[in-house]
PDB file of N, CA, C and O in Angstrom, chain B, residues numbered from 101:
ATOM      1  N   UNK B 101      -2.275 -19.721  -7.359  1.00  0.00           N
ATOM      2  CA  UNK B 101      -3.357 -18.799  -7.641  1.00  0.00           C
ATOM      3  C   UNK B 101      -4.635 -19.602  -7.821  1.00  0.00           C
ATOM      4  O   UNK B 101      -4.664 -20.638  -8.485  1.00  0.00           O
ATOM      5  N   UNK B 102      -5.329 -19.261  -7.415  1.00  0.00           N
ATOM      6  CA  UNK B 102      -7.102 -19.682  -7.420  1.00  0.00           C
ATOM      7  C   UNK B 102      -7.753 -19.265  -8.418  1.00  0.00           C
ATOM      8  O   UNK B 102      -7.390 -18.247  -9.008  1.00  0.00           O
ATOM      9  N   UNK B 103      -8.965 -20.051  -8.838  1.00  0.00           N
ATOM     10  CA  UNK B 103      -9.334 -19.622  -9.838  1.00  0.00           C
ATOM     11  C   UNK B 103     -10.957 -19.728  -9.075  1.00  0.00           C
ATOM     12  O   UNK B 103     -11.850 -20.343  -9.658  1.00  0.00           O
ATOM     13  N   UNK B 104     -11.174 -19.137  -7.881  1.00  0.00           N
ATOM     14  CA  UNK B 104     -12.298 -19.123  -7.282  1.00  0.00           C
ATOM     15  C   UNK B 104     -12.970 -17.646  -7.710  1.00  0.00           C
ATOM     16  O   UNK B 104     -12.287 -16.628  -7.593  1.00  0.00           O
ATOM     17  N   UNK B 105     -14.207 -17.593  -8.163  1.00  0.00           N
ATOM     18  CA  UNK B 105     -15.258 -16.224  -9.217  1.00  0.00           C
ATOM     19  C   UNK B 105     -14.804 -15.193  -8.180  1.00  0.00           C
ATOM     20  O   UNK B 105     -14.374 -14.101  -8.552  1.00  0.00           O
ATOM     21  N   UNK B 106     -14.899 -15.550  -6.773  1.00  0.00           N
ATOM     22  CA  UNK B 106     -14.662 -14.289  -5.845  1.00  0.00           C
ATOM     23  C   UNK B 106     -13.114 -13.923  -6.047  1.00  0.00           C
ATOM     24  O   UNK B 106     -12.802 -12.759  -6.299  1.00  0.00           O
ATOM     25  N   UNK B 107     -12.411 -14.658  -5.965  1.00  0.00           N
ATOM     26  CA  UNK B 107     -10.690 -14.070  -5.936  1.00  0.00           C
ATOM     27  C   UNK B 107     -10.660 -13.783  -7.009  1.00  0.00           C
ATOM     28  O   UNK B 107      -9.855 -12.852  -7.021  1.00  0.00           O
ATOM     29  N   UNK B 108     -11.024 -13.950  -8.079  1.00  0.00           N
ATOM     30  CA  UNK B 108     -11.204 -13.290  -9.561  1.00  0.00           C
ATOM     31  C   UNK B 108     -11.568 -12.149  -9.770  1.00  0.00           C
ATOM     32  O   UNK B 108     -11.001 -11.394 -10.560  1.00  0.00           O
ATOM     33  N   UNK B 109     -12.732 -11.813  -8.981  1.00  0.00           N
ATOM     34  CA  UNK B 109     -13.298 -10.347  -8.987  1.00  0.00           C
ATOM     35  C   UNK B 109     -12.545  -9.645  -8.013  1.00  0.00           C
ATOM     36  O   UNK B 109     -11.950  -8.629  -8.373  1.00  0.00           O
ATOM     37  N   UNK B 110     -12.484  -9.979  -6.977  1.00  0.00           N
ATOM     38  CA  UNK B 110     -11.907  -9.203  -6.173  1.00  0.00           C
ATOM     39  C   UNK B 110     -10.098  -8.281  -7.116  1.00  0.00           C
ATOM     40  O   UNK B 110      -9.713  -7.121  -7.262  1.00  0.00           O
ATOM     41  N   UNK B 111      -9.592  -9.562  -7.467  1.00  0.00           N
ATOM     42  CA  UNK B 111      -8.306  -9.241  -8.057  1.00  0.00           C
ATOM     43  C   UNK B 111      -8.065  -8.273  -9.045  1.00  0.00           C
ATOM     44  O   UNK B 111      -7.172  -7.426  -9.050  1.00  0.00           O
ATOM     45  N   UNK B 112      -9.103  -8.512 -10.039  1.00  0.00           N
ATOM     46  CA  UNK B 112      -9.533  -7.928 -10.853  1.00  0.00           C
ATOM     47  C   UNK B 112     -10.100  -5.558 -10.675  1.00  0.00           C
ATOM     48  O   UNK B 112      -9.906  -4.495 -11.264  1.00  0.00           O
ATOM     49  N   UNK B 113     -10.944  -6.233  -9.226  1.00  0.00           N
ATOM     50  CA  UNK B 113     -11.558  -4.918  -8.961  1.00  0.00           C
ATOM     51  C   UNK B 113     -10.218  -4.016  -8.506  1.00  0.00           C
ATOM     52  O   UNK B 113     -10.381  -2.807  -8.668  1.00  0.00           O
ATOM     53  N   UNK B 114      -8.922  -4.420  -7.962  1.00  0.00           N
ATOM     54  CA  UNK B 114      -8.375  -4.015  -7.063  1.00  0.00           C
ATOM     55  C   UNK B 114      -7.102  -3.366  -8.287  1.00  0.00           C
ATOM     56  O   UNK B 114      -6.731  -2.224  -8.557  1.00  0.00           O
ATOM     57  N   UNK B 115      -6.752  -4.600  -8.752  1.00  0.00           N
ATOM     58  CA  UNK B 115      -5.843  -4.357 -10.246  1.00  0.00           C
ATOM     59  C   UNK B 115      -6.244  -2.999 -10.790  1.00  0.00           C
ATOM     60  O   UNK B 115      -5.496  -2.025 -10.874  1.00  0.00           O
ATOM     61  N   UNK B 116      -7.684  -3.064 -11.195  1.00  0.00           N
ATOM     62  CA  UNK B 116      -7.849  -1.811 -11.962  1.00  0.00           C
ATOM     63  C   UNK B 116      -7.552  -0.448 -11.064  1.00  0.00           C
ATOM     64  O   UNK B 116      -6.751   0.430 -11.386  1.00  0.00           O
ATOM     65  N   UNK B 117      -8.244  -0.460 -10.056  1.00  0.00           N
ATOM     66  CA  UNK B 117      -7.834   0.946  -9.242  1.00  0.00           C
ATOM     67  C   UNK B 117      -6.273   0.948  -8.795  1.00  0.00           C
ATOM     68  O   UNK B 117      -5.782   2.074  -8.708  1.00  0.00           O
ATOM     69  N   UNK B 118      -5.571   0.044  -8.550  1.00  0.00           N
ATOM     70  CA  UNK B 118      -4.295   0.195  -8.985  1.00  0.00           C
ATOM     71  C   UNK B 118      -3.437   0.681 -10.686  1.00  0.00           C
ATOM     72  O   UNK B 118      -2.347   1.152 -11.013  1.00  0.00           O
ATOM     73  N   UNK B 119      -4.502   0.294 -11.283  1.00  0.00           N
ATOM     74  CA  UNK B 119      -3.739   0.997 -12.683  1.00  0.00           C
ATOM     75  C   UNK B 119      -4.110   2.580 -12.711  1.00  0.00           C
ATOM     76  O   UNK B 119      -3.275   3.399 -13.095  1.00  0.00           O
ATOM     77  N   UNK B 120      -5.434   2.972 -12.273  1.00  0.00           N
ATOM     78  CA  UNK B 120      -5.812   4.602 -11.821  1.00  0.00           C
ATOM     79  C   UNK B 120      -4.304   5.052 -11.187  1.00  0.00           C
ATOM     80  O   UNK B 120      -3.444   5.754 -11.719  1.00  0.00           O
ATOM     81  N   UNK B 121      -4.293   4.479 -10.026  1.00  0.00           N
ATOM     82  CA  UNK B 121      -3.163   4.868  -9.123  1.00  0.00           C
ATOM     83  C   UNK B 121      -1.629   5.504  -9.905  1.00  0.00           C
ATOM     84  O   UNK B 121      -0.899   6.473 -10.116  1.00  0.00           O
ATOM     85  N   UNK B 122      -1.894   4.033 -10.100  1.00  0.00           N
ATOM     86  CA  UNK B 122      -0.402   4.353 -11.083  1.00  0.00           C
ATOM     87  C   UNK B 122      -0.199   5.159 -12.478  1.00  0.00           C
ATOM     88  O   UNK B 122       0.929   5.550 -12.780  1.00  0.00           O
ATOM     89  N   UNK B 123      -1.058   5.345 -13.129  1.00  0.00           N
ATOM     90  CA  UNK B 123      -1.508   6.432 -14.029  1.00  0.00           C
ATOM     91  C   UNK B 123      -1.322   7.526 -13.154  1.00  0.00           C
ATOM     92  O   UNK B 123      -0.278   8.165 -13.280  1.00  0.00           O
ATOM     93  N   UNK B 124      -2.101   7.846 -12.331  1.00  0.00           N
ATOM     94  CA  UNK B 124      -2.236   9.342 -11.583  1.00  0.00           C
ATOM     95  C   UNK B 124      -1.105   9.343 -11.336  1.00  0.00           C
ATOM     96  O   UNK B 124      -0.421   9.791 -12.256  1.00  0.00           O
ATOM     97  N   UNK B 125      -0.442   8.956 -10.267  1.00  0.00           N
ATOM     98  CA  UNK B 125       0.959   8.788  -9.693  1.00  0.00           C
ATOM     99  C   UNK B 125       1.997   9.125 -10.994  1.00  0.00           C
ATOM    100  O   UNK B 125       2.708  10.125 -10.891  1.00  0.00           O
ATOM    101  N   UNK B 126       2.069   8.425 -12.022  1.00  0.00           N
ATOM    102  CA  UNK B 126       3.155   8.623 -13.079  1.00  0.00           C
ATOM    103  C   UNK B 126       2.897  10.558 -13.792  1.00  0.00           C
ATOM    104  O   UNK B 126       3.698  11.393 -14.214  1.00  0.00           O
ATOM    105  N   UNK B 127       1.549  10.558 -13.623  1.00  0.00           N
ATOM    106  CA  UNK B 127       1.084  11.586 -14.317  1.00  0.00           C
ATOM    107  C   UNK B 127       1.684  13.093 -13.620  1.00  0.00           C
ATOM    108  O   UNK B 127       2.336  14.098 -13.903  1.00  0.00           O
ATOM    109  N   UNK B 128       1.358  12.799 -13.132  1.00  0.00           N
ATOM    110  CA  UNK B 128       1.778  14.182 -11.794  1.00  0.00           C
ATOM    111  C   UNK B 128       2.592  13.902 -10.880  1.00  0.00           C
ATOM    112  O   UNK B 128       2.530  14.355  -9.736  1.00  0.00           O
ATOM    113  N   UNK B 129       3.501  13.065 -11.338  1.00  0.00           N
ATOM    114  CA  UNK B 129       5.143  12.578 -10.553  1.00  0.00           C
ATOM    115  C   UNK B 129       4.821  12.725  -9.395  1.00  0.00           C
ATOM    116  O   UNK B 129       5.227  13.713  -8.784  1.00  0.00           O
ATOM    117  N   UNK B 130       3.772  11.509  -8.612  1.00  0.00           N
ATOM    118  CA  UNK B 130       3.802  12.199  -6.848  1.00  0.00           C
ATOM    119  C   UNK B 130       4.112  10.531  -6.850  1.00  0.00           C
ATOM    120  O   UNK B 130       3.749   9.699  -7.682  1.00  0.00           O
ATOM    121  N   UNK B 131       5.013  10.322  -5.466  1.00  0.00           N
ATOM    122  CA  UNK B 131       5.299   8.700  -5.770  1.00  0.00           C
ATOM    123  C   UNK B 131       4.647   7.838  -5.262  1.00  0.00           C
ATOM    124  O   UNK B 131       4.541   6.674  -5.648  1.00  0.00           O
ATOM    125  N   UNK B 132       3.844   8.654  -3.778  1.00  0.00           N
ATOM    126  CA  UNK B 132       2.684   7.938  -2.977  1.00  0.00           C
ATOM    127  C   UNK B 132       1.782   6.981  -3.908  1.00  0.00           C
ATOM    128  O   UNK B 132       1.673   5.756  -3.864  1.00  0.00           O
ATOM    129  N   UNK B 133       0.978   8.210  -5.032  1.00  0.00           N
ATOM    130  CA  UNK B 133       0.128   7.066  -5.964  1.00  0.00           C
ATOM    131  C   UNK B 133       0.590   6.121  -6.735  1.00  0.00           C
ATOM    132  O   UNK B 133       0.147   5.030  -7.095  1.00  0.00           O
ATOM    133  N   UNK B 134       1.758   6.835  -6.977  1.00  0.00           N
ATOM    134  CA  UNK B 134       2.610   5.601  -8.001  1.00  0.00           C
ATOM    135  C   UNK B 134       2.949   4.004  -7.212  1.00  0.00           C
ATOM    136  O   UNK B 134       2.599   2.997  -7.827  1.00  0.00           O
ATOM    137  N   UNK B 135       3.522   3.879  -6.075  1.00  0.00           N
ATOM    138  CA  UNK B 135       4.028   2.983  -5.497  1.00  0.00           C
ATOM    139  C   UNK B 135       2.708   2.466  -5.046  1.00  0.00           C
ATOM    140  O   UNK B 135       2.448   1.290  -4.792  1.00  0.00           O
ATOM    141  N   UNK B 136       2.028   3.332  -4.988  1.00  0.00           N
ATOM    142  CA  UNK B 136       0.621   2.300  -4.087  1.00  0.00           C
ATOM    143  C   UNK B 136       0.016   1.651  -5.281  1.00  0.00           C
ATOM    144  O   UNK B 136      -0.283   0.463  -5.166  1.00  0.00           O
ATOM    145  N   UNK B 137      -0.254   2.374  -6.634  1.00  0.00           N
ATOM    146  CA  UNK B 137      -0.766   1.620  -7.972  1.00  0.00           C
ATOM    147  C   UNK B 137      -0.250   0.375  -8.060  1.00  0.00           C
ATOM    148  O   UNK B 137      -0.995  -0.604  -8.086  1.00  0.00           O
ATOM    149  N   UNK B 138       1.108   0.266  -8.118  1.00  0.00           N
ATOM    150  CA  UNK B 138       2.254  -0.927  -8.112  1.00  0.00           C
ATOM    151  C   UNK B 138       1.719  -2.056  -7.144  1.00  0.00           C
ATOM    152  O   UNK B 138       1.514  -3.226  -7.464  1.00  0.00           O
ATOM    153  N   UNK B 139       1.494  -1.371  -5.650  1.00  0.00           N
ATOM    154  CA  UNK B 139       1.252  -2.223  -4.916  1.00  0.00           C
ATOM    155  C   UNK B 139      -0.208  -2.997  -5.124  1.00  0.00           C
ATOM    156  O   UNK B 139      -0.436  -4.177  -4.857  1.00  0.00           O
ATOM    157  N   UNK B 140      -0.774  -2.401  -5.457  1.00  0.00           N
ATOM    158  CA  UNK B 140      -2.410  -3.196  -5.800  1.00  0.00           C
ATOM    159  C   UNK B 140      -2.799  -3.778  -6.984  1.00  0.00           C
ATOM    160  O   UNK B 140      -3.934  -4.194  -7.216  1.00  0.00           O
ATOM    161  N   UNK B 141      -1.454  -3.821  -8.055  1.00  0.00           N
ATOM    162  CA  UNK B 141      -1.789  -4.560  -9.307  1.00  0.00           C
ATOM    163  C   UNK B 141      -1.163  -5.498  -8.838  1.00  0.00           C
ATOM    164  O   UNK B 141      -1.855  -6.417  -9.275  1.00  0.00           O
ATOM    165  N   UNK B 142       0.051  -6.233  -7.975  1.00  0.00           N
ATOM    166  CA  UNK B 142       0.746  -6.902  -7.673  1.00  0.00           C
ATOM    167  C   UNK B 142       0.867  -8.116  -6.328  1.00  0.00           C
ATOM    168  O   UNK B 142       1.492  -9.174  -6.268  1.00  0.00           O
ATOM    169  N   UNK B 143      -0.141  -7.333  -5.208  1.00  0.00           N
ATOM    170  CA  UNK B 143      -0.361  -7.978  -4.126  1.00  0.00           C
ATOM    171  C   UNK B 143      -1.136  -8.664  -4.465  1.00  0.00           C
ATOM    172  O   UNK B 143      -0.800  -9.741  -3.970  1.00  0.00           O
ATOM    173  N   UNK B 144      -2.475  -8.887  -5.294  1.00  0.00           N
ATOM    174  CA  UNK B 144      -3.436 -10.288  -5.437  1.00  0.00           C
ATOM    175  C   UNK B 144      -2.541 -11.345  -6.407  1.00  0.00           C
ATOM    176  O   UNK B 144      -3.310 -12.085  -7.021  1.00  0.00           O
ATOM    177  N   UNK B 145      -1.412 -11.555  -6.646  1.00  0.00           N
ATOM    178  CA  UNK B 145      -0.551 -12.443  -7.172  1.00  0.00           C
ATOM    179  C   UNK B 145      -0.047 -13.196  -5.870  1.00  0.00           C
ATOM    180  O   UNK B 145       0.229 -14.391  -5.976  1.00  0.00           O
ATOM    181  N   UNK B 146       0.097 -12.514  -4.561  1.00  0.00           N
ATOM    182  CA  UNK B 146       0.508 -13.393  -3.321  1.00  0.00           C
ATOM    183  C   UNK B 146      -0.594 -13.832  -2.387  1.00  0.00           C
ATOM    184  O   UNK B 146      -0.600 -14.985  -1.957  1.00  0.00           O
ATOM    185  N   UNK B 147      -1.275 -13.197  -2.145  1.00  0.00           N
ATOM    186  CA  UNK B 147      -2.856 -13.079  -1.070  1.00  0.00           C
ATOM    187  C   UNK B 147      -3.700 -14.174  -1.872  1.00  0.00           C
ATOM    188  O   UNK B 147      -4.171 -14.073  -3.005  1.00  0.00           O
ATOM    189  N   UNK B 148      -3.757 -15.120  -1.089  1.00  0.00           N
ATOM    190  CA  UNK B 148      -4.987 -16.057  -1.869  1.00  0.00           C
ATOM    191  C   UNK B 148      -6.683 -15.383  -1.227  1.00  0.00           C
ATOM    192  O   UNK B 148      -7.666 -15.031  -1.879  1.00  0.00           O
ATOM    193  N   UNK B 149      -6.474 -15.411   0.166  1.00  0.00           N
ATOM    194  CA  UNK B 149      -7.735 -15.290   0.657  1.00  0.00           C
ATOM    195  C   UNK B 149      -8.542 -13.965   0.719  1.00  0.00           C
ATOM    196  O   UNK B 149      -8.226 -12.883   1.212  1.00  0.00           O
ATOM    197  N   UNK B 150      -9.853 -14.417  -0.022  1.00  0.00           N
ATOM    198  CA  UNK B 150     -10.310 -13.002   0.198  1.00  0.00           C
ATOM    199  C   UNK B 150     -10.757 -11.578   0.745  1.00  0.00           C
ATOM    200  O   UNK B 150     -10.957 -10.511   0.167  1.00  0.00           O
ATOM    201  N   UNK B 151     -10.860 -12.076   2.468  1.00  0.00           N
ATOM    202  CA  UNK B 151     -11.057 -11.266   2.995  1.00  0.00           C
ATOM    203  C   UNK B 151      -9.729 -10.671   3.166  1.00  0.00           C
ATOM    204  O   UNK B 151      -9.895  -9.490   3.474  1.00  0.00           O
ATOM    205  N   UNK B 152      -8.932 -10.860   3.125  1.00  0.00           N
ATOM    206  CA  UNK B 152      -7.038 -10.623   3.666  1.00  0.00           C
ATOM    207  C   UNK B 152      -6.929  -9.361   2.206  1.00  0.00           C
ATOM    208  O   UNK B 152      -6.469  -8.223   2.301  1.00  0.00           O
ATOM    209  N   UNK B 153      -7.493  -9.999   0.965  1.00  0.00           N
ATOM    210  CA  UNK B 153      -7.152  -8.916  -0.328  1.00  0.00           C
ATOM    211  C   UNK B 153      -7.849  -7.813  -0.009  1.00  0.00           C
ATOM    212  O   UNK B 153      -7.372  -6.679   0.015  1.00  0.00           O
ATOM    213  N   UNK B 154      -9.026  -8.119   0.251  1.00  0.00           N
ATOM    214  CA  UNK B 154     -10.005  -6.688   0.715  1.00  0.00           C
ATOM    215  C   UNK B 154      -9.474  -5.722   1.728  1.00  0.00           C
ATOM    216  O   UNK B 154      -9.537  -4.515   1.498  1.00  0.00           O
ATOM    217  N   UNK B 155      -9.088  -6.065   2.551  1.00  0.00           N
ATOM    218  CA  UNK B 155      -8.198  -5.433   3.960  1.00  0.00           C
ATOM    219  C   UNK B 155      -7.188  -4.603   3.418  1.00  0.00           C
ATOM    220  O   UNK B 155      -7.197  -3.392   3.639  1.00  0.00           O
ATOM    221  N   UNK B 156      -6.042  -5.321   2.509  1.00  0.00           N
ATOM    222  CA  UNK B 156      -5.049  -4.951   2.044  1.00  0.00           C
ATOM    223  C   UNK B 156      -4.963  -3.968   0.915  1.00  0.00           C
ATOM    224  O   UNK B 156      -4.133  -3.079   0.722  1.00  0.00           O
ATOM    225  N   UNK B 157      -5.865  -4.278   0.309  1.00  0.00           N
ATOM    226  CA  UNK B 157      -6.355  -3.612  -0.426  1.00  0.00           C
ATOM    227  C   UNK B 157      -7.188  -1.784  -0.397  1.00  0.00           C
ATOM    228  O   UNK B 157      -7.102  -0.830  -1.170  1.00  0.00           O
ATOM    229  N   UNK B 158      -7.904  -1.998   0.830  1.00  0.00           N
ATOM    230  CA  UNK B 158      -8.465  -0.900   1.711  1.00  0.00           C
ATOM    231  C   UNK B 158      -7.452   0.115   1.980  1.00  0.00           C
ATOM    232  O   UNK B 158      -7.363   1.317   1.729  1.00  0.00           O
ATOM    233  N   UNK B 159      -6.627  -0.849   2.639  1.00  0.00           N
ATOM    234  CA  UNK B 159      -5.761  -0.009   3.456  1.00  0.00           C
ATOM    235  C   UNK B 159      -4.606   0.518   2.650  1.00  0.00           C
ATOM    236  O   UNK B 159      -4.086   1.599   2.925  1.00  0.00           O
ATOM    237  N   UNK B 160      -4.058  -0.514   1.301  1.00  0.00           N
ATOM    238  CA  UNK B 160      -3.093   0.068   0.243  1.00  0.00           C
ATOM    239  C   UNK B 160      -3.933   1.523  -0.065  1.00  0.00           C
ATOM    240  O   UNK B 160      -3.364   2.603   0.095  1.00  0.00           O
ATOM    241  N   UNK B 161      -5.253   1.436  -0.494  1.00  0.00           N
ATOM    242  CA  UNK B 161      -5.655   2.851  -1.500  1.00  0.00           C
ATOM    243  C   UNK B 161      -5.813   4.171  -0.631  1.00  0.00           C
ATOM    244  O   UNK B 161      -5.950   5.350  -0.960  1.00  0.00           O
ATOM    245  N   UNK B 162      -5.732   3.448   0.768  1.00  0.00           N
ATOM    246  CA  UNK B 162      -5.719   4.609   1.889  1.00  0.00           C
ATOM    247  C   UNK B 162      -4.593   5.441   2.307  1.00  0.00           C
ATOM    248  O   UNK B 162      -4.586   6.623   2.651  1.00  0.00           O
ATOM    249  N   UNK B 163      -3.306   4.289   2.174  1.00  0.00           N
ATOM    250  CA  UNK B 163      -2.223   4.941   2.698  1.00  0.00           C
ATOM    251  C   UNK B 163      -2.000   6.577   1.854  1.00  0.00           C
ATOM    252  O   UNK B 163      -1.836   7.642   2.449  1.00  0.00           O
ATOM    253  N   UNK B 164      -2.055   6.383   0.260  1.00  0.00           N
ATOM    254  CA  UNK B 164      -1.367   7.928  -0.114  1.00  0.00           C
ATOM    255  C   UNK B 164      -2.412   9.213   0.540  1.00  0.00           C
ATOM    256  O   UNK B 164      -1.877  10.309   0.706  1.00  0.00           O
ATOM    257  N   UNK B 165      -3.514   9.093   0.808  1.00  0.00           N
ATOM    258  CA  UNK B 165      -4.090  10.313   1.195  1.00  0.00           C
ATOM    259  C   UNK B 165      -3.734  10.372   2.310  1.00  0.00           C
ATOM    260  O   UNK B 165      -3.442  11.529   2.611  1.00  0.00           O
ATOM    261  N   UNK B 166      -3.511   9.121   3.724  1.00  0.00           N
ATOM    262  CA  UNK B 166      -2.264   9.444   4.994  1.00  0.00           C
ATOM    263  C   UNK B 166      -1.519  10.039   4.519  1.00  0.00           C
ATOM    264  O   UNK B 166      -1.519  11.202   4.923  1.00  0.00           O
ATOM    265  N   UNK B 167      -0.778   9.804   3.760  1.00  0.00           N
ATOM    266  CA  UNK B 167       0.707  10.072   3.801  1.00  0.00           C
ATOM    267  C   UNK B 167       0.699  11.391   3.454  1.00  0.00           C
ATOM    268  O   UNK B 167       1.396  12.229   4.026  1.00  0.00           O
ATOM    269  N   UNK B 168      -0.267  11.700   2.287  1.00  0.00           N
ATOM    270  CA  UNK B 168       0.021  13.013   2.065  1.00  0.00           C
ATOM    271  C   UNK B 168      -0.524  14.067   2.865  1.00  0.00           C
ATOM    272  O   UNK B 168      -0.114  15.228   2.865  1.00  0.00           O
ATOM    273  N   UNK B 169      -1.520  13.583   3.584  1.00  0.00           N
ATOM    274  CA  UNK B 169      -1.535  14.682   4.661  1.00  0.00           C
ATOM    275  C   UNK B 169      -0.758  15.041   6.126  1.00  0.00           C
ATOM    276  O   UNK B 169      -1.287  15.576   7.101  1.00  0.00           O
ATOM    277  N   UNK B 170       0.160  14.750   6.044  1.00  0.00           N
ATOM    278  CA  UNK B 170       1.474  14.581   7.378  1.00  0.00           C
ATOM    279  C   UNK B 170       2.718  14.894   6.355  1.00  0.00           C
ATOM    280  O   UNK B 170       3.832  14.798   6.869  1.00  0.00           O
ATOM    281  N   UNK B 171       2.661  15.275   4.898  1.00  0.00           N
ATOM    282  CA  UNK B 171       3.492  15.057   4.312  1.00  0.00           C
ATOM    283  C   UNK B 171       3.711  17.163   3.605  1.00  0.00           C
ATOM    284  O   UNK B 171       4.618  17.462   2.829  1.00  0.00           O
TER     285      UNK B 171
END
């Protein structure tokens, strides 16, 4: 893990809207938000680089509104 100000913030910014997630998700038992909360407090522990967290990140908080609309 890096201790570079940007992978800090970034980790940080992403963590928190993953704890939203997972709050919402636990709150109103839907599992999309739940598993995606999980996934964004947990993926900046493997992803060093920052543009790769941002991407992943994007696209984690995107998937439950896919999913739930096909769902």
């Amino acid at each position: 893990m890096s201790m570079d100000p940007t992978y800090l913030i970034i980790a940080f910014f992403f963590g928190m809207i993953g704890m939203g997630y997972f709050m919402y998700g636990k709150k109103q038992n839907r599992p999309g938000p739940l598993i995606a909360g999980i996934i964004l407090m947990v993926y900046p522990y493997v992803v060093t680089d920052p543009l790769q967290m941002i991407l992943i990140g994007i696209g984690t908080m995107a998937l439950p509104l896919i999913i739930g609309r096909f769902l």
